[in-house]
C-alpha positions as CSV (number, residue, x, y, z in Angstrom):
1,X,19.9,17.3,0.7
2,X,23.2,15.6,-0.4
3,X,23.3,12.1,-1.7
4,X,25.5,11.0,1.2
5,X,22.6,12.4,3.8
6,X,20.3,10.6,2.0
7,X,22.2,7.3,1.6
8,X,22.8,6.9,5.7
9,X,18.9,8.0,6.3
10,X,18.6,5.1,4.0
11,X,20.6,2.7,5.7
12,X,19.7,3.8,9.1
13,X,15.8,2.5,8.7
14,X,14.9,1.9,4.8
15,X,11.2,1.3,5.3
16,X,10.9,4.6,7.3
17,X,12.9,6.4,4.4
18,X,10.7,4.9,1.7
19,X,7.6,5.8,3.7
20,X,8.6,9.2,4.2
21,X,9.7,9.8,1.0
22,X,6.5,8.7,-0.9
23,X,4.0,9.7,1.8
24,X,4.6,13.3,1.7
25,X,3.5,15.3,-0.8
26,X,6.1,18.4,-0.8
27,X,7.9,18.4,-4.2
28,X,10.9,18.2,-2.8
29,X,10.7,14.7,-1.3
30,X,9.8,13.6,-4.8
31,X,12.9,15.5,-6.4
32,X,14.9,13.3,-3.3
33,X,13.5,10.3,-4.9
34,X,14.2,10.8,-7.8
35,X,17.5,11.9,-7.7
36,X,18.2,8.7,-5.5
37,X,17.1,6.5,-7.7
38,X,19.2,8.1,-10.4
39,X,22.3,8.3,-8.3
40,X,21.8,4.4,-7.0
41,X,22.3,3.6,-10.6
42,X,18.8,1.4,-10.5
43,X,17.7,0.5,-14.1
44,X,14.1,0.8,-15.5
45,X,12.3,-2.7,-15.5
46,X,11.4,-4.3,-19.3
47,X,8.1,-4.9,-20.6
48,X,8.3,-8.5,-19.5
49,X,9.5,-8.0,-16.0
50,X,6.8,-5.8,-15.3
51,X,4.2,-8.3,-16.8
52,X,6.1,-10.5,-14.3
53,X,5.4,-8.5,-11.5
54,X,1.8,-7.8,-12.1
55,X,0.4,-10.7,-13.4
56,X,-2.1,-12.3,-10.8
57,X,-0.8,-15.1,-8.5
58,X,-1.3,-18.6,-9.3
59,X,-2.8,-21.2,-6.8
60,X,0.0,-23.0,-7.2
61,X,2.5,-20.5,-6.2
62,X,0.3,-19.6,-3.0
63,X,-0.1,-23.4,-2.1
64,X,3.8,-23.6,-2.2
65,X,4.1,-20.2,-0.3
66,X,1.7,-21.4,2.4
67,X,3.1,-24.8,2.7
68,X,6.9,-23.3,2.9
69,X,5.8,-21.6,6.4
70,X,6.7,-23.1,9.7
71,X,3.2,-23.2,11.0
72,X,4.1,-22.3,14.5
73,X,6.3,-19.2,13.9
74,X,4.5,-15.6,14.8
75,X,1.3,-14.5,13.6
76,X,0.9,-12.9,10.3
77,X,-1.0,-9.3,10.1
78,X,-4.4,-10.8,10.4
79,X,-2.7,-12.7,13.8
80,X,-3.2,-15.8,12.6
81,X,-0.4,-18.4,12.7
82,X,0.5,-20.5,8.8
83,X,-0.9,-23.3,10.1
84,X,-4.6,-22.1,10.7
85,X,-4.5,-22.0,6.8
């Protein structure tokens, strides 16, 4: 698949492509990815980003995630609304 095919299935619904791409297990799909990710030009991430990224959240930074929602906007996946918590 060209790069261009795979750019506009990309922009056309990027969580479908993403899902697609790493739910199937054909080879190919993974050569796709890979091949994007090389031609997008995106850079691996450092030791300390990923230490960033994994590191457990604080209960600081989910009090001020929590307390950031409007309270009466939609339900989350559990259908509660933010301000049940």
């Amino acid at each position: 698949m060209s790069s261009r095919v795979v750019r506009a299935k990309y922009e056309d619904n990027p969580t479908l492509y993403f899902k697609d791409i790493f739910t199937d297990s054909s080879n190919g799909n993974r050569e796709e990815c890979r091949q994007f990710i090389q031609e997008a030009g995106i850079t691996k991430l450092s030791a300390r980003h990923t230490y960033i990224l994994n590191r457990p959240f604080t209960n600081l930074e989910i009090e001020t995630a929590v307390f950031q929602m409007d309270g009466s906007k939609a339900p989350g996946p559990d259908g509660f609304p933010p301000m049940f918590f």
